[in-house]
PASEBA-1860 file (N, C-alpha, C; in nm, 3 decimals):
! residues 249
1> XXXXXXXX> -0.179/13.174/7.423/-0.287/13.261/7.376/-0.230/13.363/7.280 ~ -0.275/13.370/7.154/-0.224/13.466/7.093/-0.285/13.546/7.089 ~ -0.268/13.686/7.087/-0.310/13.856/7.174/-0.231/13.929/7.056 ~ -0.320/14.011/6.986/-0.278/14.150/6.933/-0.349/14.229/6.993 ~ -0.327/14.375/6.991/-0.330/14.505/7.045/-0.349/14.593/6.926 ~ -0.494/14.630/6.952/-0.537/14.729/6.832/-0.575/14.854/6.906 ~ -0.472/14.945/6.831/-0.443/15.069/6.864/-0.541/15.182/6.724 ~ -0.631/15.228/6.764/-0.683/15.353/6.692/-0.601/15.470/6.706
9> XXXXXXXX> -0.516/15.532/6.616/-0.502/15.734/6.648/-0.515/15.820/6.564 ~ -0.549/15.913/6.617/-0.579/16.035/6.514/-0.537/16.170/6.599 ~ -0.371/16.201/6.523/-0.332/16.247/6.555/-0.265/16.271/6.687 ~ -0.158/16.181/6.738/-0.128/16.128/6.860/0.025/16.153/6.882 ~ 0.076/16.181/6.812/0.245/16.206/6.780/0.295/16.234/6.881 ~ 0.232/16.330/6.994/0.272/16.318/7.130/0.351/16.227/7.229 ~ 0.217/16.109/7.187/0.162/15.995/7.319/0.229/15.854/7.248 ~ 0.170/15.817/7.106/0.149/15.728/7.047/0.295/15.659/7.093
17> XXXXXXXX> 0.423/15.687/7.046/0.525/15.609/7.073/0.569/15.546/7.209 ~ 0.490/15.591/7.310/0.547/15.568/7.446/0.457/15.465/7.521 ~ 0.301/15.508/7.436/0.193/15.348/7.442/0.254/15.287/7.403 ~ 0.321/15.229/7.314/0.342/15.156/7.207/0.462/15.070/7.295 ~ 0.557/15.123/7.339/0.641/15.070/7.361/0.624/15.038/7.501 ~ 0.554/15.052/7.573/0.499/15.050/7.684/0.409/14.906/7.739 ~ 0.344/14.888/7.554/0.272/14.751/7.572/0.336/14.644/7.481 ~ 0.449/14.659/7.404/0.488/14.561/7.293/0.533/14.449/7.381
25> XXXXXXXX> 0.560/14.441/7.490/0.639/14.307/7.576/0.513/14.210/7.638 ~ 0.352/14.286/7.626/0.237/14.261/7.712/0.155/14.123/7.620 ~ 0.196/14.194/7.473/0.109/14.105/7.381/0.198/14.050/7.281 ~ 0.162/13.943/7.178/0.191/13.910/7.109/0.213/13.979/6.940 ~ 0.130/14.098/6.922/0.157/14.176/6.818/0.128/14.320/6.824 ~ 0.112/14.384/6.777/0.054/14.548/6.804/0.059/14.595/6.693 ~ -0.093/14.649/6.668/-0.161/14.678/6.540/-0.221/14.860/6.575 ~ -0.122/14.971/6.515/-0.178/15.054/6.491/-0.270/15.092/6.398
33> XXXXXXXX> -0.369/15.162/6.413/-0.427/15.226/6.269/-0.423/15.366/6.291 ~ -0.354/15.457/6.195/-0.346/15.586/6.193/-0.451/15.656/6.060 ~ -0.572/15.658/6.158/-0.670/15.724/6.096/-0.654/15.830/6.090 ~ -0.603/15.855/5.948/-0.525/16.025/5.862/-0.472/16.125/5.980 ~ -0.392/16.056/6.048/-0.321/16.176/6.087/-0.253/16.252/6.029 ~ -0.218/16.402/6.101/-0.139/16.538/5.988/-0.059/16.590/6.077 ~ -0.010/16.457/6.165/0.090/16.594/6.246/0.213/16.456/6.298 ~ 0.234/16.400/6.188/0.319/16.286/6.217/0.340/16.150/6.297
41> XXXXXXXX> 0.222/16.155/6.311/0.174/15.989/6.418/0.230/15.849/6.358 ~ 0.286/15.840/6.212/0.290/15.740/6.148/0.452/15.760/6.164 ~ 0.526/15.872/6.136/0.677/15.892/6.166/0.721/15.837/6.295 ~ 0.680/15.861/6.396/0.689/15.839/6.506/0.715/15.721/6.547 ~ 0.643/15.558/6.467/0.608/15.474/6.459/0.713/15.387/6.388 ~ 0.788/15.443/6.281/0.862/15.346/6.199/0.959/15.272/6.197 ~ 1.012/15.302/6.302/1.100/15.187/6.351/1.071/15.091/6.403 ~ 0.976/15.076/6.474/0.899/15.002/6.608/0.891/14.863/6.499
49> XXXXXXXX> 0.871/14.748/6.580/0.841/14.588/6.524/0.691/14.612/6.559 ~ 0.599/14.644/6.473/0.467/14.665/6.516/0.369/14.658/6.349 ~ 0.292/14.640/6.351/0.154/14.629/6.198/0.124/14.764/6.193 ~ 0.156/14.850/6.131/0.126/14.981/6.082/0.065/14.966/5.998 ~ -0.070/15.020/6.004/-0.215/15.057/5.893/-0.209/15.194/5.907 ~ -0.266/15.207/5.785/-0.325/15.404/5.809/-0.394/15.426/5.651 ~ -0.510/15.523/5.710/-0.611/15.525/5.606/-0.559/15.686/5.585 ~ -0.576/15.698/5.456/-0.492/15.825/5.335/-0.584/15.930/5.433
57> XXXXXXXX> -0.694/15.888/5.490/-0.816/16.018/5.520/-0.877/15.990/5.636 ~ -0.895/16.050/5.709/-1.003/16.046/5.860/-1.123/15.990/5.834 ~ -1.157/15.847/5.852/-1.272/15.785/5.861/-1.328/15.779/5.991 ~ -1.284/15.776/6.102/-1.352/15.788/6.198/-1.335/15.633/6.292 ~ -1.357/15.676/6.430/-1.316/15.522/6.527/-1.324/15.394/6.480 ~ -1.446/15.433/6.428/-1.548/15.295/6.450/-1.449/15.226/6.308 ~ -1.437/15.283/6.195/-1.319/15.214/6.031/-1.246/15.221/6.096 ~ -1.171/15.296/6.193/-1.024/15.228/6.268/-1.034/15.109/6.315
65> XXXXXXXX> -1.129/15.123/6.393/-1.126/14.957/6.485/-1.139/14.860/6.370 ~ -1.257/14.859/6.317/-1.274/14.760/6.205/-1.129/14.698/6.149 ~ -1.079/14.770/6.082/-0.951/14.774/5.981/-0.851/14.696/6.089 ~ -0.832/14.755/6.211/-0.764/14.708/6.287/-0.794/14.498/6.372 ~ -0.979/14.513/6.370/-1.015/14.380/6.388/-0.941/14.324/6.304 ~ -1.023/14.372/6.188/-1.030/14.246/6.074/-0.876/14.225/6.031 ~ -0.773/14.328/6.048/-0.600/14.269/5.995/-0.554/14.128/6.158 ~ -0.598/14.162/6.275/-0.572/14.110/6.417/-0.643/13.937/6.328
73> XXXXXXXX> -0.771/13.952/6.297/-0.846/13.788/6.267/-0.777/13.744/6.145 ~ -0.720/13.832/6.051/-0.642/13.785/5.955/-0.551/13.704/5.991 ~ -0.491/13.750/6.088/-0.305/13.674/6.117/-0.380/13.571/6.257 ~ -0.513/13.557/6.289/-0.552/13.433/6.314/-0.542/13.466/6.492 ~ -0.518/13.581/6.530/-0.555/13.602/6.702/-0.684/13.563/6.747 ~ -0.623/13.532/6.905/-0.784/13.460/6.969/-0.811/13.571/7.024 ~ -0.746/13.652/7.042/-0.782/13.749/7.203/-0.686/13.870/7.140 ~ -0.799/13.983/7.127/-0.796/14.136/7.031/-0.819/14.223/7.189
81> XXXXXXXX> -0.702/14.297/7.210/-0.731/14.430/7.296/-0.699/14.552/7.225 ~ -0.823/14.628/7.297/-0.837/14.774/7.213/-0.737/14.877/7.389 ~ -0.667/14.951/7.332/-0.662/15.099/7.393/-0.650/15.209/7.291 ~ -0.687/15.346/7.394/-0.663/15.428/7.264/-0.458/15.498/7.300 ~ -0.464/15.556/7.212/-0.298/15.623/7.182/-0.292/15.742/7.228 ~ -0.391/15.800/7.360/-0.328/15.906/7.413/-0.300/15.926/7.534 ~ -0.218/15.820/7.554/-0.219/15.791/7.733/-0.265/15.814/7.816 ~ -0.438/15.760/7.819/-0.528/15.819/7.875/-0.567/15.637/7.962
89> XXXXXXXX> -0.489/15.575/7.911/-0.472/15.380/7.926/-0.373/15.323/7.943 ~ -0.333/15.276/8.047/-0.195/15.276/8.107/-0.180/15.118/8.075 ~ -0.077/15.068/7.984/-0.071/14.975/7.908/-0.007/14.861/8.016 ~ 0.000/14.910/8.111/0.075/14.839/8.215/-0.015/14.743/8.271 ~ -0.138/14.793/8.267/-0.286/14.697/8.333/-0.280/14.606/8.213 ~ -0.280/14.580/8.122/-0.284/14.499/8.017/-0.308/14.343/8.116 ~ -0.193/14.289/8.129/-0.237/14.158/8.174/-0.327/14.154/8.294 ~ -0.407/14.223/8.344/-0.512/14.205/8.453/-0.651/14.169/8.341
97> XXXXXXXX> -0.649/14.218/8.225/-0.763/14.151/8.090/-0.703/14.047/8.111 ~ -0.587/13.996/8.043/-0.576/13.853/7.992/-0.615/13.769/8.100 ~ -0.588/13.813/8.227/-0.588/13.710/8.350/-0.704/13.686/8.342 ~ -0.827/13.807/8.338/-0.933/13.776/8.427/-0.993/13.703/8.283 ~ -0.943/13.719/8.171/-1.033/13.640/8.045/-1.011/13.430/8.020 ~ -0.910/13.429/8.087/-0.850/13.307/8.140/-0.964/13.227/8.186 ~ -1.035/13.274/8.296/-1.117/13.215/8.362/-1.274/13.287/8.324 ~ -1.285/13.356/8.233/-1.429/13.382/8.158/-1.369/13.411/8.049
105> XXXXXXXX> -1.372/13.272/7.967/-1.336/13.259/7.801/-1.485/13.358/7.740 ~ -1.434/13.346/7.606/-1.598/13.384/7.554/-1.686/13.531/7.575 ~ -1.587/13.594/7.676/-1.641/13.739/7.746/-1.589/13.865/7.676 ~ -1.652/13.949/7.698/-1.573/14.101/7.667/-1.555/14.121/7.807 ~ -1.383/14.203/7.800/-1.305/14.239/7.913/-1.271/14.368/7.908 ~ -1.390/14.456/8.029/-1.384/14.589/7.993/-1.302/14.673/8.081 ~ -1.200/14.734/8.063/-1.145/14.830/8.135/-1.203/14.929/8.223 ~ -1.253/14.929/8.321/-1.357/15.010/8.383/-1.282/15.148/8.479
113> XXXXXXXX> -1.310/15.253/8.424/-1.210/15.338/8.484/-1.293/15.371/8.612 ~ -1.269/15.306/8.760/-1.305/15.304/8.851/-1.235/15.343/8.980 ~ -1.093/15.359/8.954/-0.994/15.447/9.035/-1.015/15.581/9.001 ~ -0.948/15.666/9.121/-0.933/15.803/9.134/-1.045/15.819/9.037 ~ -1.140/15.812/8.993/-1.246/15.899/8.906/-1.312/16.003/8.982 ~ -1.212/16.048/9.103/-1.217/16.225/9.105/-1.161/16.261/8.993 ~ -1.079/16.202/8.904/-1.011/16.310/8.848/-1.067/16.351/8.681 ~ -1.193/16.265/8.676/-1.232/16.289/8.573/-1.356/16.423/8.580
121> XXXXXXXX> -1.294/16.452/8.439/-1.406/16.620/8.438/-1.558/16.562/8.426 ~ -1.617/16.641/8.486/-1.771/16.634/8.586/-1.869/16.633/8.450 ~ -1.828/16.685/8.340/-1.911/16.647/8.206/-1.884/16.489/8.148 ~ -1.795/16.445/8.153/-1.713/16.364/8.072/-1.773/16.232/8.176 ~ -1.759/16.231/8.334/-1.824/16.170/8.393/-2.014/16.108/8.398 ~ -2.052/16.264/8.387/-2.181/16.233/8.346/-2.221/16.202/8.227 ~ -2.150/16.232/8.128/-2.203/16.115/7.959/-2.183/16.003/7.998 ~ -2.067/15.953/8.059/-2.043/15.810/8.041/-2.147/15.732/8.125
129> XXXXXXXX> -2.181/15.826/8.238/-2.310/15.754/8.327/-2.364/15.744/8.288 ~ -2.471/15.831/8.138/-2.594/15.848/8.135/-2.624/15.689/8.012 ~ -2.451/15.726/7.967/-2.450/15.603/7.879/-2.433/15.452/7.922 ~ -2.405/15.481/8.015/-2.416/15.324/8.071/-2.581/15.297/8.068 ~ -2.664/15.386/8.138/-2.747/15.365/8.182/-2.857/15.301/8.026 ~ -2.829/15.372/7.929/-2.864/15.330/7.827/-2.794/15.187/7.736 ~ -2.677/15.197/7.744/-2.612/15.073/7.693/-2.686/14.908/7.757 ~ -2.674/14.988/7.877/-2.711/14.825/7.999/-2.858/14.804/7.947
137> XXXXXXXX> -2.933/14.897/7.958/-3.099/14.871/7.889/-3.089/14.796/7.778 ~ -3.032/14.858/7.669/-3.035/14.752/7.561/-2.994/14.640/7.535 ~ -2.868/14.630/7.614/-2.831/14.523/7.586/-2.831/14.375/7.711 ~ -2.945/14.420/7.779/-3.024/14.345/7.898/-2.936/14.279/8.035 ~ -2.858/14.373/8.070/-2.752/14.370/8.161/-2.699/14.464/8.233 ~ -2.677/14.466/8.319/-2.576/14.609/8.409/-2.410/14.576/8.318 ~ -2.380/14.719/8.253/-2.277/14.720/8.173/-2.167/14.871/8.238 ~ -2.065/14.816/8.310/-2.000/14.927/8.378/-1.883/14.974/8.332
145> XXXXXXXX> -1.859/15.097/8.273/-1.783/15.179/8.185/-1.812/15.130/8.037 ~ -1.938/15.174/7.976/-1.977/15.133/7.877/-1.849/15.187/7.738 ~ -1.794/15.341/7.822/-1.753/15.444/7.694/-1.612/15.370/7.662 ~ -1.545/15.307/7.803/-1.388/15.277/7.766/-1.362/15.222/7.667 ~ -1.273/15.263/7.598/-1.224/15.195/7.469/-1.098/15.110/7.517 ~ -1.055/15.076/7.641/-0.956/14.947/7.704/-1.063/14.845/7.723 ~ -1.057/14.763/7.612/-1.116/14.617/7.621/-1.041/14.513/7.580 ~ -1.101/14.370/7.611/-1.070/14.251/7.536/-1.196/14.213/7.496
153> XXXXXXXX> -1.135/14.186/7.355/-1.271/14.071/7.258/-1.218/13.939/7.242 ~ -1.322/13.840/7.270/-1.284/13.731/7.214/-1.262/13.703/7.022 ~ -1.223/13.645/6.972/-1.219/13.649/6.828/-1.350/13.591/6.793 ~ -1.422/13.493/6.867/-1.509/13.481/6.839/-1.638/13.557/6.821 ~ -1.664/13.631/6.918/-1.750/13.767/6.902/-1.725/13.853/6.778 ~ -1.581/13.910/6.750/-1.575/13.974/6.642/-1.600/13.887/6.496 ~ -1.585/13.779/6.459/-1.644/13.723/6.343/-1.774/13.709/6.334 ~ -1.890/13.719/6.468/-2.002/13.706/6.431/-2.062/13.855/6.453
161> XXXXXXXX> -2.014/13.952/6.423/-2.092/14.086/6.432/-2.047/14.174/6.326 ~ -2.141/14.255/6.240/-2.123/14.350/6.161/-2.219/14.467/6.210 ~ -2.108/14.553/6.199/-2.173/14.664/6.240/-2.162/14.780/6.117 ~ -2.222/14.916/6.157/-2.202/15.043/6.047/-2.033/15.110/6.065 ~ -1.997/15.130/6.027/-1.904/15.182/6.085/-1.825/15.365/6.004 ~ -1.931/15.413/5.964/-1.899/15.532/5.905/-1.906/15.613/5.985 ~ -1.839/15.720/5.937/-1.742/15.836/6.019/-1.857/15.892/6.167 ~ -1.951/15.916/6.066/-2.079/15.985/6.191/-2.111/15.828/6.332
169> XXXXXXXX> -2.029/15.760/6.336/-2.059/15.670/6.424/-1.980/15.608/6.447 ~ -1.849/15.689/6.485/-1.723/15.630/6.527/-1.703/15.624/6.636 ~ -1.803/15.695/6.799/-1.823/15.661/6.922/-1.938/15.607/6.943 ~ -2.017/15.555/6.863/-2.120/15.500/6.853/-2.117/15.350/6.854 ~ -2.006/15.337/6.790/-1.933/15.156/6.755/-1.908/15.106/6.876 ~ -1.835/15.178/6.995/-1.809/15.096/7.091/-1.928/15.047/7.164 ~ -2.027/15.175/7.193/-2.155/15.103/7.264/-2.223/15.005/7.200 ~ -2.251/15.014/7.053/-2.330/14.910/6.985/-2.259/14.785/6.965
177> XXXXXXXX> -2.148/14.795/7.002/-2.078/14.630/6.995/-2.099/14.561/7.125 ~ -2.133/14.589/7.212/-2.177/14.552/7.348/-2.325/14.515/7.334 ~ -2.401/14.576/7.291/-2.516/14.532/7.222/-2.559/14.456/7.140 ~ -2.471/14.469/7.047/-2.497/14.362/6.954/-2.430/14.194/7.011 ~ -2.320/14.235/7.045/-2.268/14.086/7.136/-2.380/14.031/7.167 ~ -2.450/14.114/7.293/-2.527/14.036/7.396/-2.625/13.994/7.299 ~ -2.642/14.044/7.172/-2.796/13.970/7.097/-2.704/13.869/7.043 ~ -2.556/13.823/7.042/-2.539/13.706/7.001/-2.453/13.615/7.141
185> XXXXXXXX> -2.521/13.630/7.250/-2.465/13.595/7.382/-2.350/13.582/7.380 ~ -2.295/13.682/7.407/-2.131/13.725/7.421/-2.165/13.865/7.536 ~ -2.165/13.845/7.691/-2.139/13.939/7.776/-2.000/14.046/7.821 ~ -2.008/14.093/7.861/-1.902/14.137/7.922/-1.925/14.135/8.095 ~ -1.754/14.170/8.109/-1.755/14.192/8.233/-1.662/14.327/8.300 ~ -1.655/14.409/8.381/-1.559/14.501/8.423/-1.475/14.496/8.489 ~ -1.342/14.487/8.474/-1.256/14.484/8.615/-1.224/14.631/8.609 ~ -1.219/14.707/8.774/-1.156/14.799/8.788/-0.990/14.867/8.779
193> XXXXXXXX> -0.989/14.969/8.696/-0.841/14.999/8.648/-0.832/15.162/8.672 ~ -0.716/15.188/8.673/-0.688/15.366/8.696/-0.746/15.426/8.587 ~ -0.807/15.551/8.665/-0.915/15.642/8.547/-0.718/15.751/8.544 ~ -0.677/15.814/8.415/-0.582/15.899/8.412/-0.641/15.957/8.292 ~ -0.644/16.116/8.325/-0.672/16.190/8.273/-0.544/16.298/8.250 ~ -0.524/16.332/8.143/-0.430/16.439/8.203/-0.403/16.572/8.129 ~ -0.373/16.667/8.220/-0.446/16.808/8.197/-0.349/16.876/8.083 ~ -0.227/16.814/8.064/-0.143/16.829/7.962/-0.181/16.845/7.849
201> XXXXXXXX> -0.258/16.712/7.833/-0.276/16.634/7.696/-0.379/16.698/7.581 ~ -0.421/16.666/7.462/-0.508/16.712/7.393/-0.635/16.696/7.435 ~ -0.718/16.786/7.372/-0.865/16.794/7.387/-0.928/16.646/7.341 ~ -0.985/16.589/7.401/-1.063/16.470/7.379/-1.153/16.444/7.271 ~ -1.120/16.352/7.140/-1.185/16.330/7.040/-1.337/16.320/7.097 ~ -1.368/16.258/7.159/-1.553/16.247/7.250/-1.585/16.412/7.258 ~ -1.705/16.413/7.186/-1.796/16.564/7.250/-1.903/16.523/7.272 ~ -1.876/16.513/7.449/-1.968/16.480/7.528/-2.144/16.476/7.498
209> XXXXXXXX> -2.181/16.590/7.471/-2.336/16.589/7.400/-2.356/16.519/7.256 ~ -2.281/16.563/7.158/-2.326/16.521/6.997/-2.312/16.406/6.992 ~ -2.149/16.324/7.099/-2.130/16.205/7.054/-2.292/16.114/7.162 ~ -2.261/16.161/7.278/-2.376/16.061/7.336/-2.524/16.088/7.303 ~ -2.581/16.181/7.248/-2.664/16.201/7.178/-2.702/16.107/7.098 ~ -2.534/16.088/7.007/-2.586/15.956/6.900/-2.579/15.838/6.944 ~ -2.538/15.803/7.071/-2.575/15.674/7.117/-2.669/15.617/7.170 ~ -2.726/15.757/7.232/-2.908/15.685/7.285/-2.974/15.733/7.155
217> XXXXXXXX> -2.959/15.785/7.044/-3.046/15.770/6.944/-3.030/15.605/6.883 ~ -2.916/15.579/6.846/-2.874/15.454/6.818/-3.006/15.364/6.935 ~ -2.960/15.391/7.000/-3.010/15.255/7.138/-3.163/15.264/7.143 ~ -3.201/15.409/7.079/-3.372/15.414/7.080/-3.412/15.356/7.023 ~ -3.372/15.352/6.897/-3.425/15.309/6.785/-3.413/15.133/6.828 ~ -3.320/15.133/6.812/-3.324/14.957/6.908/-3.413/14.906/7.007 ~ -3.425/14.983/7.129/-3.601/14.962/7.184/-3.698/14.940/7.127 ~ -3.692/15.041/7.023/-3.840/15.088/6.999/-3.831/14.949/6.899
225> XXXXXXXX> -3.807/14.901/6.825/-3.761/14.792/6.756/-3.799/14.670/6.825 ~ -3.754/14.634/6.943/-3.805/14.565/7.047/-3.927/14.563/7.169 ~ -4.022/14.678/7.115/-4.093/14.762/7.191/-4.117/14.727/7.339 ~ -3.974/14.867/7.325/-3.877/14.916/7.434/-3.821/14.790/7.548 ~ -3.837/14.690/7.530/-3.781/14.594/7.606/-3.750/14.591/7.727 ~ -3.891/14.619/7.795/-3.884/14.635/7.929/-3.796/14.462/8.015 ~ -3.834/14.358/7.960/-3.741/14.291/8.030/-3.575/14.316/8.051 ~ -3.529/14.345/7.916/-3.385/14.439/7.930/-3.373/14.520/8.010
233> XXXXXXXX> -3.441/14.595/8.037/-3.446/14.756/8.143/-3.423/14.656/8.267 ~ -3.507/14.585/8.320/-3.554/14.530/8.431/-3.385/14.458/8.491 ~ -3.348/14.389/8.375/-3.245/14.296/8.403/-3.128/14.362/8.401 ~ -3.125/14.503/8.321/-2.993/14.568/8.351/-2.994/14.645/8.477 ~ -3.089/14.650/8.581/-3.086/14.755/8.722/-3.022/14.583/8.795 ~ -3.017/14.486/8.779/-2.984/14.389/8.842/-2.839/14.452/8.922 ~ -2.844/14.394/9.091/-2.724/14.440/9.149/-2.633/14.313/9.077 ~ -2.550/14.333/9.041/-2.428/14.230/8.949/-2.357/14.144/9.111
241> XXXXXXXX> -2.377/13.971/9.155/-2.283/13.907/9.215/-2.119/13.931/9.202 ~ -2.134/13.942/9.066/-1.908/13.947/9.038/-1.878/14.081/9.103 ~ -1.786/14.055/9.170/-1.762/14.176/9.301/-1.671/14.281/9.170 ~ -1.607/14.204/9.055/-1.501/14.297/8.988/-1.644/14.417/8.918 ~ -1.789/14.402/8.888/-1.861/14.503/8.826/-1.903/14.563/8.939 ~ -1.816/14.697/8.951/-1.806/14.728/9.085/-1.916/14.878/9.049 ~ -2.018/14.938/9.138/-2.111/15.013/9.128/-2.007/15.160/9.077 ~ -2.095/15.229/8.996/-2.001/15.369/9.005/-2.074/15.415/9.139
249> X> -1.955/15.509/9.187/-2.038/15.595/9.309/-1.921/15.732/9.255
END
């Protein structure tokens, strides 16, 4: 199976080198994109046997990921995992995706931060709930840890989806690619992995209100489009059989 590792950072100089080296033995390539960092994220990096991208200017998640897909489908990978670069994704879980994608080809493999999630802050917790709750509506399924950016894509999913991907909708990309999948039947699934937060680290690119704000605006407009798609609603309260989409509590 050939596996690259697409890494988004902005501004990570901290963290970035110790992900990095942490997952280069897990996958087959590792693809940073250093969306305009200014505090040396790309220095940090240059020795490493790894695909270094970086855009001159801060475009935002959603042109990271992109840039980062589309170089991963270039060099012809089947199987694209996203984490982000502030050790907030413990690169060590890595092969518990590949395993469980083994036996559900064709799936998105979502990192579901479902351990210790005492330790996540009580705002940061409730966006991601409120966003599930909206992601799963639209995209006519119970969808658990909609926000994590630790996934696997099949390559196939990413050649059949175009999305927006400008700056104002760079946490917006992850939910609408789950959405848009499922309108081209490509599901996901969650296995549970350690939630690590840590109190050290930098302030979290996500602001909790503006960014999830723009994701149920995104997702409204998509209802209302479908006027409101009550069968979706209906089918995403479904209790999920696969014991790994495990309930938040």
């Amino acid at each position: 199976m050939d596996t690259a590792l697409v890494i988004p950072v902005f501004n990570e100089a901290a963290t970035i080198r110790e992900v990095v080296l942490q997952a280069q033995d897990k996958v087959d390539r590792v693809i940073v994109v250093d969306d305009g960092s200014a505090d040396g994220t790309t220095q940090r990096l240059q020795d490493l046997d790894i695909h270094l991208l970086r855009h001159e200017s801060n475009k935002g998640k959603a042109a990271a990921l992109q840039y980062g897909f589309s170089h991963a489908l270039s060099l012809h990978a089947k199987t694209i995992i996203t984490l982000d670069g502030d050790g907030q994704h413990n690169p060590e879980e890595i092969p518990k995706l590949l395993d469980t994608v083994k036996s559900c080809p064709n799936t998105i493999i979502i990192a579901a931060r479902l351990k210790q999630r005492q330790n996540a802050p009580k705002l940061r917790l409730f966006a991601n709930r409120f966003a599930d709750f909206w992601v799963s509506w639209a995209a006519g399924y119970p969808v658990i840890d909609s926000q994590s950016g630790f996934r696997l894509y099949p390559d196939k999913m990413l050649h059949s989806i175009q999305l927006d991907t400008t700056k104002q909708n760079g946490f917006v990309y992850e939910s609408e690619i789950l959405i848009e999948a499922a309108n081209n039947n490509f599901y996901s699934i969650s296995i549970p992995v350690e939630s690590i937060y840590r109190k050290e680290g930098r302030e979290s690119h996500y602001r909790p209100w503006t960014d999830t704000w723009r994701i149920v605006r995104m997702i409204a407009w998509r209802l209302i489009r479908k006027g409101m798609y009550p069968s979706g609603l209906f089918r995403s309260l479904r209790i999920l059989p696969d014991p790994r989409n495990q309930p938040l509590g």
